[in-house]
N, C-alpha and C positions, 0 to 999 in steps of 0.2 A: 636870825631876826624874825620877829614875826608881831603876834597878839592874838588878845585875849577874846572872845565872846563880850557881848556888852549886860548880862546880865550874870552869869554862872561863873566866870572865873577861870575858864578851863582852858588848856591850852591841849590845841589839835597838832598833828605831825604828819607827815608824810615823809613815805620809807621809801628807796626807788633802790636799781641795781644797777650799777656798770661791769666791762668787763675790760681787761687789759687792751685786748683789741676792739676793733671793731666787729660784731656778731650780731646775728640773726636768732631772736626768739630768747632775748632777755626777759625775766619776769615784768610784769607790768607793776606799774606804781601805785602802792596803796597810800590811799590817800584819807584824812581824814580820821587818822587812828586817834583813840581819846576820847572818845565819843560818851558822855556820860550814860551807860545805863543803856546805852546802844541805841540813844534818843538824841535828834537831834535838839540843840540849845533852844530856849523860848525867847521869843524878844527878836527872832534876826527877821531883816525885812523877807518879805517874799520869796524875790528870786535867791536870794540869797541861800535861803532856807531849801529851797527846792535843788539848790548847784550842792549841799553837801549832802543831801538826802539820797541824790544821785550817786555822787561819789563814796558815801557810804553802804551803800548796796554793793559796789563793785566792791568793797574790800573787804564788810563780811564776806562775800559767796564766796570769794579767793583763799581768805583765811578758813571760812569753814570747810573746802575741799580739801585744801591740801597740809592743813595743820590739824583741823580735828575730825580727815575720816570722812565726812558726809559727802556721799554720793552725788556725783556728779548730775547727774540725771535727775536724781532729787530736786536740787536746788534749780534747775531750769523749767523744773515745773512749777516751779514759786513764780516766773516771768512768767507763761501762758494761763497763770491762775491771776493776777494781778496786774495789770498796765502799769499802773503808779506803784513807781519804788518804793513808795513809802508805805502803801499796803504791804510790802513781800516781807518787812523785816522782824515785824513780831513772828511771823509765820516761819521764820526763817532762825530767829533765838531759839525758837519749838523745836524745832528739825534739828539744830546741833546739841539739846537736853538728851530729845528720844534717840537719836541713833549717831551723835559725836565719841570722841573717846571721852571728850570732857565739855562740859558748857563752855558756851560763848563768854571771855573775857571781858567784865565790864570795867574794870581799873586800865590806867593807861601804859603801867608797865608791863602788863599782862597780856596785853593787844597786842603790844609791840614786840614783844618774845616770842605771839603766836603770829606775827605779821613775817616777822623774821625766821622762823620754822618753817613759814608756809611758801615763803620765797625761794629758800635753800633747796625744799623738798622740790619745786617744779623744774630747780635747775638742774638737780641730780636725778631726773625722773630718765628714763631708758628713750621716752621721745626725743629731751631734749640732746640728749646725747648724742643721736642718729642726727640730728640737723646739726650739729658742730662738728659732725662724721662730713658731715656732706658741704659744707661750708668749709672743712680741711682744716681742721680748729683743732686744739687738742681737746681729749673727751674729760681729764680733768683741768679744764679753764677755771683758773677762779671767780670767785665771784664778789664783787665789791657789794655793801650795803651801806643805804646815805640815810641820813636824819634830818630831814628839814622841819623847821615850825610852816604852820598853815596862818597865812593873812587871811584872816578873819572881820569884814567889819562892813562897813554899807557898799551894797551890791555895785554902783558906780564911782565907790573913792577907791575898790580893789579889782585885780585882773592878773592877766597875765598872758604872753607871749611872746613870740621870736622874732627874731633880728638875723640880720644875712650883713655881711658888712662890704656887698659889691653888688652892684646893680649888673644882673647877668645877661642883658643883653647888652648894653656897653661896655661889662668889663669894668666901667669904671669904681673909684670908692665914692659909693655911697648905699648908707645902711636902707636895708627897707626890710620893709616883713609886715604882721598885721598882730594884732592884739584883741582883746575879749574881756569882757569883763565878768566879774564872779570868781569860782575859784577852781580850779586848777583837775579837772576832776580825774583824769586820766595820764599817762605817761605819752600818749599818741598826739604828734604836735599838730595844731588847729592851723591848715595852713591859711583858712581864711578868717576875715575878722576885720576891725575896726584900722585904717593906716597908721604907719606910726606917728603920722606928722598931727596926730589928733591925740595923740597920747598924752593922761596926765602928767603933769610936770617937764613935758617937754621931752627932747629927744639928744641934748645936749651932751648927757653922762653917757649914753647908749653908744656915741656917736666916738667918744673918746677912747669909752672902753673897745669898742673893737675896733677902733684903728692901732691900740697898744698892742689888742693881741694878736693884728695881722704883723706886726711887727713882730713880737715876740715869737710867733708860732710860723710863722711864714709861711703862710695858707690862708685860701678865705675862711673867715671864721663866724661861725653859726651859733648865738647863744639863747637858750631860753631863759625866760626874767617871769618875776612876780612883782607887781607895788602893788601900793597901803598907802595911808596915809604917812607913814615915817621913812615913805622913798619907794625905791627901786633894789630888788633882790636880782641875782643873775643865780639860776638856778642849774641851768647846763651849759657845758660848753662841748663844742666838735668842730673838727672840718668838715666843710663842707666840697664835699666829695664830687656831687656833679657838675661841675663848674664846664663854662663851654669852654672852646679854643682863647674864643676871646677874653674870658677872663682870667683863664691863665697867664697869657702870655702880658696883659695889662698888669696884673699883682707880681708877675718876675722882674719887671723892667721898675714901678713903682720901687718895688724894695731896694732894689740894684742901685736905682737913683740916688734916693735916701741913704745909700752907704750903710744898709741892715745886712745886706747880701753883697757881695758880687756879680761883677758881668758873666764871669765861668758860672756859677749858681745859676743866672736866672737862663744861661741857654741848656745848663742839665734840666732845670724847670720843662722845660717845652720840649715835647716828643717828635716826632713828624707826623702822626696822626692829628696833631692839633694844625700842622703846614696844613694838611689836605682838608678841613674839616673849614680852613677861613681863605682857601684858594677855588673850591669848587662851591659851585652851586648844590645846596642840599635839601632833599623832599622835608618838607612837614607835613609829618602822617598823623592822623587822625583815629588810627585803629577802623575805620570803617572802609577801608580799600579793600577792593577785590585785587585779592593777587591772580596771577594768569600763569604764571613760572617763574623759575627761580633757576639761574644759571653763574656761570663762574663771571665774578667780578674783575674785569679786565682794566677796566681804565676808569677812574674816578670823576663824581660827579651825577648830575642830576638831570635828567630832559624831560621834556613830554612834547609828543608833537603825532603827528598823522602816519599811519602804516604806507610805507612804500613796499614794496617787492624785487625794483627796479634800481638799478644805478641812473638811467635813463628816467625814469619817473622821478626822481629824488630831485632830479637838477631842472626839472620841469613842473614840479609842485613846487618847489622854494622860490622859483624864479618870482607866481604868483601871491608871494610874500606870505606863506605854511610854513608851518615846521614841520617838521619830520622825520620820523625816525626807520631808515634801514635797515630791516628784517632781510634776511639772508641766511641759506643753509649755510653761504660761508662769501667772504670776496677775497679778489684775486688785484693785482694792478691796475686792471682794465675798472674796476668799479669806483678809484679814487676821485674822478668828477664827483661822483653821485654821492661819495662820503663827505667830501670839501662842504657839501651842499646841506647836511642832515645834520640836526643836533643831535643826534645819538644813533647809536651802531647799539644791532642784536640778531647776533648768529648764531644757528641752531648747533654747530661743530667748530674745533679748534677751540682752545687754551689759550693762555697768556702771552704766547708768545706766537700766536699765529698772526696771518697779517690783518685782521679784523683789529686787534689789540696795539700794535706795534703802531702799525698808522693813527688809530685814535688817541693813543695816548699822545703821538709825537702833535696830535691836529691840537688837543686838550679837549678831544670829547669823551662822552661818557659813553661807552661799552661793556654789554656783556656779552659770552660767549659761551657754548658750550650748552646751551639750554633744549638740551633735547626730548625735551617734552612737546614741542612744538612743531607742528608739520603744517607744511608750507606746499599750497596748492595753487602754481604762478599760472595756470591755465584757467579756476578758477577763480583765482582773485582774492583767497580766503589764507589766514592762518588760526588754525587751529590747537586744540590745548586742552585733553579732555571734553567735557562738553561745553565747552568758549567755542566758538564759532566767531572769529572776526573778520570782517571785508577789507580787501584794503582802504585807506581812508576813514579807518576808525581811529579813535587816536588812545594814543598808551602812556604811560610814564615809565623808564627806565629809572634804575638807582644802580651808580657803576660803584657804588661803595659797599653795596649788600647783594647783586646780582639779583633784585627782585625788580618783577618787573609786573605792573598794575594797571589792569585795565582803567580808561577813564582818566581825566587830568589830575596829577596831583600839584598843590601847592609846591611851586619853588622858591626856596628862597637864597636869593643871589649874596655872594659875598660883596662885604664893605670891604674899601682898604682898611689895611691895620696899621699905623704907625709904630704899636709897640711891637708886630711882628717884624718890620723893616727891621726896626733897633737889635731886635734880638738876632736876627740873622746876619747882621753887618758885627756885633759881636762876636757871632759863631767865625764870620771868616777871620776874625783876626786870631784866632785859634787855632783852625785845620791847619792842616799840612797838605791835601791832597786838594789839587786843583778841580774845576768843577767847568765842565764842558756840556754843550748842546747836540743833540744831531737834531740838523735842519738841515732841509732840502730847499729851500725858498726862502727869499727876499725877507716875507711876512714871519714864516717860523722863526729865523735868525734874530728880525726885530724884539718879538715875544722874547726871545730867548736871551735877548743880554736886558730888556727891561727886568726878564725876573734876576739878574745875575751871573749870568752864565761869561768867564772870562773865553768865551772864544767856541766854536763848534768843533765839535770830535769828531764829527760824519756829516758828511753830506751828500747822500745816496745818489749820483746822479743817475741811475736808471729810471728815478723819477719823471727824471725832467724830459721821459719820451714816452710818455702816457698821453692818450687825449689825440688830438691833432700833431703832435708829433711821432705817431708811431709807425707812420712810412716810413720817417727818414729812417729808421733805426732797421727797420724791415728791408729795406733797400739795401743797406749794409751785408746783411746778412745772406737774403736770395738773390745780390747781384749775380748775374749769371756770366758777365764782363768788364775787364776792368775800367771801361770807360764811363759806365753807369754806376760804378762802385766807386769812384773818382770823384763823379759829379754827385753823388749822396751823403760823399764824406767831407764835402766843401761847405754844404748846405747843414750837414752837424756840426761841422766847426761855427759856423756862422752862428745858428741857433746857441749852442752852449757858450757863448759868447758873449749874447743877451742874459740867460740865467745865472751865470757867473757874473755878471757887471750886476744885477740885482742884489745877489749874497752878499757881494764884498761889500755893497755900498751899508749895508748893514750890521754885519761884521764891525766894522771902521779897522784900525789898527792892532787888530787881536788878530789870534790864531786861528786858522780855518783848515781842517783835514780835507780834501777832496778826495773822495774815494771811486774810486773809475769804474767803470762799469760793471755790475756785477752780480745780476739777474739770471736765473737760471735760461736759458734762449728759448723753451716752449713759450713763455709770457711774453714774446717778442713775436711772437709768429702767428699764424692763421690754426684758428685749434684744430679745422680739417683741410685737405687738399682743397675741400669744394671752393674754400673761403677765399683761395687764391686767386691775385690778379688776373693770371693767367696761367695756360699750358705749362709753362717752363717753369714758374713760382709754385705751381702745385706740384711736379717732380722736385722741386728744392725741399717743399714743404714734407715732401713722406721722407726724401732723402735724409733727414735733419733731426728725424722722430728719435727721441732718446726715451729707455727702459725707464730711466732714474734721473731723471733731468736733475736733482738737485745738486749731482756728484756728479756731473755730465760735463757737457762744455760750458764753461759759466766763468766769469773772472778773467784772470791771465791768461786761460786759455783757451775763452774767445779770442780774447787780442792778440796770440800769436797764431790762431788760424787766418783770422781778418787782422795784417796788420797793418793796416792801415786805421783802425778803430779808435787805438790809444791816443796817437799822436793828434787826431783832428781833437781830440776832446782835450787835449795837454794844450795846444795850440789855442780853443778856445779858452781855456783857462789863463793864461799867458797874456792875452790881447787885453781881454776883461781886468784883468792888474793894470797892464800899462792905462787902461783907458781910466783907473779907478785914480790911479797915481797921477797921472797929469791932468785931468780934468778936479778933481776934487782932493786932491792932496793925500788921499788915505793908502795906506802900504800895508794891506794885511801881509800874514806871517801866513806864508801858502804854504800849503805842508801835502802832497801828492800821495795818496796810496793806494797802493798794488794790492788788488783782494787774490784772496783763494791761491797763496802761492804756498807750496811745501815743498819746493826743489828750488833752494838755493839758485841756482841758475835762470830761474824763470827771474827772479828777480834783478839778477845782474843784467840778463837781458832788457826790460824796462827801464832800469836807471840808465843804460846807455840812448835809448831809444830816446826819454826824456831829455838827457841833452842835450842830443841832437837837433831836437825840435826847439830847445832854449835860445843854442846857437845860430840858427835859423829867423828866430823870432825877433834873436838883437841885431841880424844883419840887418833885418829891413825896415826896423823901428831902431835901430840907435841905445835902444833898452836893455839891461841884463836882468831878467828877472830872477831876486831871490827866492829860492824856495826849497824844501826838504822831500827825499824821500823817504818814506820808510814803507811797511807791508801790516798786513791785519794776519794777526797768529790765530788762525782759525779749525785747522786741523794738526790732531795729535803729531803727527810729523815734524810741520813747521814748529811745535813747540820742546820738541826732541832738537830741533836741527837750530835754535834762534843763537845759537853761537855763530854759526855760519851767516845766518840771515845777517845777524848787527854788522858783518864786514860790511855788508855795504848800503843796510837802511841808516837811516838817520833817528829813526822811531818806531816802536812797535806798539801794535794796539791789538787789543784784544778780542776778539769776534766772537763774545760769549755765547749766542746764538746757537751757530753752530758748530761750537766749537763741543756743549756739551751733546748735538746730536750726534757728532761721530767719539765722540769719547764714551757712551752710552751704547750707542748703537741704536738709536732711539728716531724714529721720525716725529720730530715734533706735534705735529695736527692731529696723527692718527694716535700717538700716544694718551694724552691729552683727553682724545675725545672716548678712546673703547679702553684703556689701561688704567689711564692714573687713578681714579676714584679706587680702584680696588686694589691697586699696592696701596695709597694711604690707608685703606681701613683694614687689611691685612699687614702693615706697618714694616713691608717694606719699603719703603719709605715717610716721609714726615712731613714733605712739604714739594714739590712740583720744582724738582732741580733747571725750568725754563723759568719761574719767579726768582729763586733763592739760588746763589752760586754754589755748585756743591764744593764743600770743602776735599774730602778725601778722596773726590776724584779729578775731576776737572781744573780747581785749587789745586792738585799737587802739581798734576802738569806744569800749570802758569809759574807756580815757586819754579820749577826747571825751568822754566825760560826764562824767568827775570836773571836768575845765577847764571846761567849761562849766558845771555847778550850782555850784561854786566862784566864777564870775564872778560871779555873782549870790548867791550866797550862802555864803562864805568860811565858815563856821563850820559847812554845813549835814556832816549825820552821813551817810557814808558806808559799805556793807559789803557784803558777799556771801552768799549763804546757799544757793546751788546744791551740789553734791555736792560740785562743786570746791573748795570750802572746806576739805577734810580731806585734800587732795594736798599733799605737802610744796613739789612744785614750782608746784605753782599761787600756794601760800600767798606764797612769796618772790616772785611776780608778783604777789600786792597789795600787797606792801610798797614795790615798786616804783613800781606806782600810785598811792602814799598812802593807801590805806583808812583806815578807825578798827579794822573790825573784820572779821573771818571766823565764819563759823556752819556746825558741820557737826556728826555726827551724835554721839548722848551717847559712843559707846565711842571714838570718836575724836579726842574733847578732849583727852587728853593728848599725840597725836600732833600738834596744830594747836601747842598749846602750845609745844612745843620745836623744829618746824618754823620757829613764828614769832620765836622765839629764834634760831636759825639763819637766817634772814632778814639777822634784824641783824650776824649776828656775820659771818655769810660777803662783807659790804660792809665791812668791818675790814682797814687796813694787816697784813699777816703780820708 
C-alpha cells in the first residue's frame, strides 16, 4: 500500500532486512529509494520535504559505501562540511562519479538493485560476522529483504509508529506506544512521540489487530505501522521480549482463560525468576548509583536502611523506628535478635548456605554475603571499601538479587499482589507430584509459610527457640554440674518449649509439622571463653566441653544421649502444646518428631523408645494419646549407606542436604565458599557452588541409595528434603527424579518450590 508525490508521479520504497532469529546488527532501513534524479519531489509541504531529505541522505551514504565503493570516511566528511542534509547530496552524486565503481543510480530499479547489493554486502561484511560469532548465531544467517511503498502526502495526514499490545506495568491488555508524524526515516523505532489515543483515525484497528496476534502468536506483541490518508499499514511485527514478571504471568492466564492455550501452557509460560521478581522488593536503578561492593547474592530482595555493626545496635536502632541493615564479617545464633530487627543482612564471609543466608532467607530478607572487599573496623565505627570510608549510621542499599550493594538510598519498589500469579500457581499444584513444605521455627514464619502455600513445615529448628533470653536454660543443661539443678533446668525447658510449640501448631492448623530436636553444634550454646562463665565450676565445664571441630562433635543425638534427659523435656513440651492445641482449639496437627545427626542405627532405636516413653507418660496424666511419627534427617554418608536399617524403625526420612553435601565433599561449608569456590568455578572444576545446587553425581547418588534401600524395606516409608536445597529449582526437579514425597524450604520461597515442582513434571512431558 502506499502513494504517489502530489505533483511528479513517483512512487518511493523502502527496503528493510530481517533475519530468521532474532540478531544484533541487521542492516538499517533504506528508505526513500526512487528518488527522481536523487532530488527530492517539488510541491511537498515543508516538513515534509525536510523528513525525506533526511531519510535520503541516510540511504544514498549507505548505498554509496557499501554498493559503489566510496570511502567511508569520504562521505562523513560531507556531514562536518555541511549541517543540512540537503547541502551533502549534490556533493555526494560528485563523490560516487569521482571515486564509485559506477555513478549514483538515478532510476528506481537501479536504486533498488544497488539498495539491495549494499545491504547483502554489510551483512556478509567480516564485522558483521564476528557480532553473529558473539551473539552465537550461525556466520551464514540468512538474510531476508522487504519492499515497502513509502506514504507520501501532507506532513500531518501521514506518520508512523509503534504499538505494545500490554500495558507493562499492569500486565494488563491494553495497546499503547506513541506515534510521529512525517515519514518513516529510519529502521531505529521512535520510542517517544505523539499517544496513541491521539492517533488519526482512531486506535480501534490497532487494538484488534494485536489482540489477534496475542492470540495467534502467544506472546506480547510489538508492531510497527504507517498511515496515510487511505488507512493504517503494519509494517513490523515481533515479540516483545522484555516483558516484566507481571506481564507475563497476566498474558499466560489471559490465553489460558480464553481456551488459546492451556493451564499446563500458561504455568510452562512462567519461570521462578518471574516468582521472585513479583514476590520481593526490587531497586529502580537509575544508572547513577555508586556501587560500594559487590558480593554473593544469598537471599532475594531489596533494602536500604542505616549501617549497623552490632546485633545489639540493630535491635536498638529499629526499635527507634530506622531501618537498617547488618554489616557483619559473618553472624552466628547469638546475632538472630539483631537480624529479626534489620531489613537486610551483609556479610563480609560465608556463602549461600552459611547462617547469614539460611536465616535470611528462612526471615524473607535480603542478604549478601561473601563481599570481601569490605573491612569492617567495630572499634572505629567505620566500613570501609577501597577509598569509601563509611561511618556507622550511613545508610546503603542492598540488592539480594545481583549482590550489589550501593551507597546512598536507592528507590524501592515493593511488590503488588498478583492475582494472575495466584492462578498460575494453584494450576501448577494441580500438576506436581512432589509435595511442598516450609522450615519454620516460629509462630509468624509458619503463618508466612502456609499463606504463600506451603502444605505443612518440613523443619523446625528448635535450637532456635534458645537464643536471646533463653539461653540459660539450655546452658544449664549443659554445665549442670548436679542432677538436681539439671532437673530443675529441664522442667523449666519443657515449660518454655511448650509455649513455642502451642505457637507453631496454632499456625500450622491440621497439616504436617516435622520437629526436629535439638541440633546445634554445643560451642553456640555455651560461653565462648572460660572468663564468660557464671562461675568457678561453669568455667571448668566450659574448657572441659571445648571441641577441635564442633561441627562433627557432640551435636544432635549425641548431645541427647550424653544429657538424657534433654530429649524427652523437649518431646514432652511438644506433647503438652498438641493436647493444649487439640482441646482448646480443635486443631490436630500431624506431629512428625525427628532425630538429627544419627548414623548408627541404634542411636535411633534408642530415641523412638525414649519417645514412647514420655508419650506413655504424657497420656497417664492427661488422659491423651498423642499421635505422632518418627523418623531421622539422612545427613551423613553412613546414615544414607545404612537407611535400610534406619526405615526399620523411622516412620520418615528427610534429607539434611546441608550437611550432608559437607561430609560427602569433605568440604566445610563457610570456609569453602569464602577462600575456594570462586577459583574451582573459574578453573571449572566445578559450575556452580554444590551448597546452591544439589550435586547430582555425588551427594544425588548417595540419596538414590537411600531412597532404594528404606524403600526395600519399607515401600510406603515418607520421604523428603529440608536442606536449603529444597528451594532450588534445579535441585527440586532432582527430587522428582529421585521420587521424594516432598521438599521443604524456606517460608518466602514456597511459592518458587511450588511451580519449580510443577515444572518438574511438566519438563518430563512429550513436546
Amino acid at each position: 500500500m502506499g502513494s504517489t508525490t502530489p505533483d511528479e508521479g513517483i512512487v518511493l520504497l523502502r527496503l528493510s532486512a530481517s533475519a530468521p532469529v532474532a540478531a544484533v546488527g541487521l542492516p538499517p532501513d533504506l528508505v526513500a529509494i526512487g528518488v527522481a534524479g536523487a532530488r527530492i519531489p517539488k510541491g511537498l509541504p515543508a516538513k515534509m520535504s525536510a523528513d525525506l531529505t533526511a531519510a535520503w541522505w541516510k540511504t544514498a551514504s549507505f548505498i554509496a559505501e557499501y554498493s559503489l565503493g566510496v570511502p567511508a570516511d569520504d562521505i562523513a566528511s560531507l556531514g562536518l562540511d555541511h549541517d543540512d542534509p540537503a547541502d551533502r547530496i549534490e556533493p555526494l552524486l560528485a563523490l560516487c562519479d569521482a571515486t564509485g565503481i559506477t555513478p549514483f543510480p538515478v532510476d528506481l530499479s537501479g536504486q533498488l538493485a544497488a539498495g539491495a547489493a549494499a545491504m547483502l554486502a554489510r551483512w556478509n561484511s567480516p564485522r558483521a560476522a564476528r557480532a553473529r560469532r558473539t551473539q552465537q548465531l550461525p556466520v551464514d544467517l540468512p538474510l531476508a529483504l522487504h519492499i515497502e511503498t513509502v506514504i507520501v502526502t501532507d506532513h500531518h495526514e501521514a506518520g508512523h509508529g509503534h504499538a505494545i499490545s500490554r500495558d507493562l506495568k499492569s500486565g494488563l491488555f491494553a495497546p499503547n506506544g506513541a506515534f510521529r508524524h512525517g515519514v518513516r526515516s529510519t529502521g531505529e523505532r521512535q520510542m517517544l512521540g505523539h499517544p496513541l489515543s491521539s492517533l488519526p483515525g482512531g486506535v480501534a484497528m490497532l487494538t484488534g489487530v494485536l489482540a489477534e496476534l496475542e492470540s495467534r502468536l502467544g506472546c506480547v506483541a510489538l508492531v510497527d505501522f504507517e498511515y496515510g490518508p487511505e488507512g493504517l499499514v503494519l509494517v513490523g511485527l515481533e515479540e516483545y521480549r522484555r516483558t516484566s514478571a507481571r506481564t507475563a504471568t497476566s498474558l499466560a492466564v489471559d490465553l489460558a482463560t480464553r481456551g488459546i492455550t492451556d493451564e499446563r501452557t500458561a504455568v510452562r509460560a512462567i519461570r521462578p525468576h518471574h516468582v521472585l521478581e513479583l514476590l520481593h522488593p526490587q531497586p529502580r536503578l537509575t544508572g547513577q548509583e555508586v556501587l560500594l561492593v559487590t558480593g554473593l547474592a544469598a537471599s532475594p530482595g531489596a533494602a536500604v536502611g542505616r549501617i549497623v555493626l552490632t546485633s545489639e545496635e540493630a535491635v536498638e536502632v529499629a526499635e527507634s523506628g530506622e531501618s537498617v541493615i547488618l554489616v557483619a564479617a559473618e553472624t552466628s545464633p547469638g546475632d538472630l535478635p539483631g537480624m529479626m530487627a534489620s531489613a537486610g543482612i551483609l556479610t563480609v564471609t560465608g556463602g549461600s548456605a552459611s547462617h547469614a543466608a539460611v536465616v535470611a532467607r528462612g526471615m524473607g530478607l535480603p542478604a549478601i554475603c561473601g563481599a570481601s572487599g569490605l573491612r569492617i573496623d567495630r572499634a572505629a565505627g567505620t566500613v570501609t571499601c577501597g577509598e569509601h570510608v563509611l561511618p556507622a549510621g550511613s545508610i546503603i542499599s542492598i540488592d539480594g538479587d545481583t549482590g550489589s550493594v550501593y551507597i546512598g538510598a536507592v528507590a524501592i519498589v515493593r511488590p503488588e499482589p498478583s492475582a494472575s500469579l495466584a492462578t498460575v500457581l494453584s494450576w501448577g499444584d494441580d500438576v506436581r507430584r512432589l509435595g511442598v513444605r516450609a522450615n519454620a521455627d516460629t509462630g509468624v514464619d509458619a503463618a508466612l509459610a502456609m499463606d504463600n502455600g506451603a502444605e505443612g513445615i518440613g523443619l523446625c529448628r528448635t535450637e532456635h527457640m534458645f537464643l536471646g533470653e533463653r539461653l540459660p536454660l539450655i546452658r544449664r543443661v549443659i554445665l549442670s554440674h548436679n542432677p538436681e539443678s539439671e532437673e530443675a533446668a529441664l522442667a523449666a525447658l519443657a515449660r518454655a518449649q511448650r509455649e513455642d510449640f502451642r505457637e507453631l501448631l496454632l499456625a500450622v492448623g491440621n497439616r504436617p509439622v516435622t520437629i526436629r530436636l535439638l541440633d546445634a553444634p554445643m560451642h553456640e550454646f555455651l560461653p565462648a571463653t572460660p572468663q564468660e562463665a557464671e562461675d568457678e565450676n561453669q568455667a571448668r565445664m566450659v574448657e572441659h566441653l571445648h571441641e577441635e571441630n564442633p561441627m562433627m562433635g557432640v551435636r544432635g543425638v549425641r548431645l541427647a544421649l550424653l544429657h538424657e534427659g534433654l530429649y524427652p523435656a523437649q518431646v514432652e513440651g511438644l506433647f503438652n502444646a498438641w493436647i493444649d492445641v487439640s482441646t482448646q482449639h480443635g486443631i490436630e496437627p500431624e506431629l512428625e518428631v525427628m532425630v538429627p545427626l544419627v548414623s548408627i542405627p541404634e542411636e535411633l532405636l534408642m530415641m523412638v523408645r525414649l519417645m514412647r516413653r514420655v508419650n506413655q507418660e504424657v497420656a497417664s496424666r492427661t488422659g491423651i494419646v498423642v499421635k505422632f511419627k518418627i523418623g531421622t534427617m539422612v545427613e551423613t554418608p553412613r546414615a544414607a549407606l545404612m537407611a535400610d536399617q534406619l526405615a526399620q524403625w523411622a516412620e520418615f526420612l528427610s534429607f539434611g542436604t546441608n550437611d550432608l553435601t559437607q561430609l560427602t565433599y569433605g568440604f566445610s561449608r563457610d570456609d569453602v565458599e569464602r577462600r575456594m569456590l570462586g577459583t574451582y568455578l573459574e578453573k571449572g572444576l566445578l559450575t556452580v557452588s554444590p551448597f546452591s545446587e544439589l550435586d547430582d553425581p555425588g551427594v544425588a547418588a548417595l540419596m538414590r541409595i537411600a531412597v532404594d534401600k528404606a524403600r526395600s524395606v519399607k515401600p510406603d516409608i515418607k520421604l523428603g528434603i529440608c536442606g536449603e536445597h529444597g528451594g532450588d529449582p534445579v535441585s527440586i526437579a532432582l527430587c522428582e527424579d529421585l521420587g521424594l514425597d516432598y521438599v521443604s524450604c524456606s517460608p518466602s520461597r514456597v511459592p518458587v518450590a511450588r511451580l519449580a515442582a510443577a515444572h518438574a513434571v511438566l519438563d518430563r512431558e512429550p513436546s
